[in-house]
C-alpha positions, -999 to +999 in steps of 0.1 A: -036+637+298-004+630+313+008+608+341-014+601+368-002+597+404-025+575+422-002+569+454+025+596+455+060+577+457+073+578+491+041+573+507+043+553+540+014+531+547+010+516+582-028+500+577-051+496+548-070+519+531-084+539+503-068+566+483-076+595+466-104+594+433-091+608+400-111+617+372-103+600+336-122+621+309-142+597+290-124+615+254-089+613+269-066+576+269-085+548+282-055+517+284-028+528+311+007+511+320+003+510+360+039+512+377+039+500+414+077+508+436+079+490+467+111+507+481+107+501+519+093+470+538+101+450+572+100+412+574+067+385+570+043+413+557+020+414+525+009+445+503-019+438+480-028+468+454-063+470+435-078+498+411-115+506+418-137+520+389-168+545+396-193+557+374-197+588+391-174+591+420-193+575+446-200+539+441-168+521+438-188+485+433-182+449+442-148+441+422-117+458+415-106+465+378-072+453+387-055+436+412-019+434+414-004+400+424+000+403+467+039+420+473+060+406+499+096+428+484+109+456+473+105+462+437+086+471+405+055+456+396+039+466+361+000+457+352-018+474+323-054+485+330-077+484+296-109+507+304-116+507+262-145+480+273-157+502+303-167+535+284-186+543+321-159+544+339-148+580+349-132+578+380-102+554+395-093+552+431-065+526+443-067+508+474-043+490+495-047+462+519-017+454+543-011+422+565+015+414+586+026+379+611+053+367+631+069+379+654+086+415+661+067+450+658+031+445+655+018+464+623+030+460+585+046+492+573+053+494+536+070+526+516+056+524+484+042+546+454+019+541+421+018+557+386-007+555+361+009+562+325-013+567+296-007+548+265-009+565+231-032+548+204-003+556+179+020+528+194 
């Protein structure tokens, strides 16, 4: 299994919302190195990042596996995400939640991608 794209870089986000499911085989690496690139943002606005778990695809539960400490910059942030105790969990879905205040244009707008890279047992 190579790297997994969760939020292809680049992507402009203008609200909050949910992206796309992706299927880790329950055989195949189960600790990942997540990579978050904030490389546009305007001025008093917030960016907060979590990774959703599912079973089957469709109930994403109550609590995030992760949550990335709430982004005001550009930048890297790097979190790992250990699913070695949750041998259920077969799908991942990040989700992003946007806030914005003060004064100027209305609505937060954040440029911004996320990478999943899986970490070899061997190292």
């Amino acid at each position: 299994m190579g790297e997994l794209v969760l939020v292809p870089p680049g992507t402009v986000a203008e609200s909050s919302a949910d992206g796309a499911a992706f299927e880790v085989p329950p055989a195949g690496p189960r600790v990942f190195v997540l990579d978050l690139d904030i490389t546009q943002v305007i001025e008093q606005e917030s960016l907060e990042i979590s990774i959703w778990g599912s079973a089957d695809g469709q109930d994403w539960g109550m609590m995030p596996l992760l949550k990335f400490p709430q982004q005001f910059y550009r930048g890297t942030a790097r979190m790992a995400l250990d699913l070695t105790g949750r041998p259920e969990i077969r799908f991942l879905r990040p989700r992003w939640e946007l806030n914005r205040w003060g004064r100027g244009v209305p609505s937060p707008r954040f440029t911004f991608g996320l990478l999943a890279r899986p970490v070899s047992a061997n190292r």
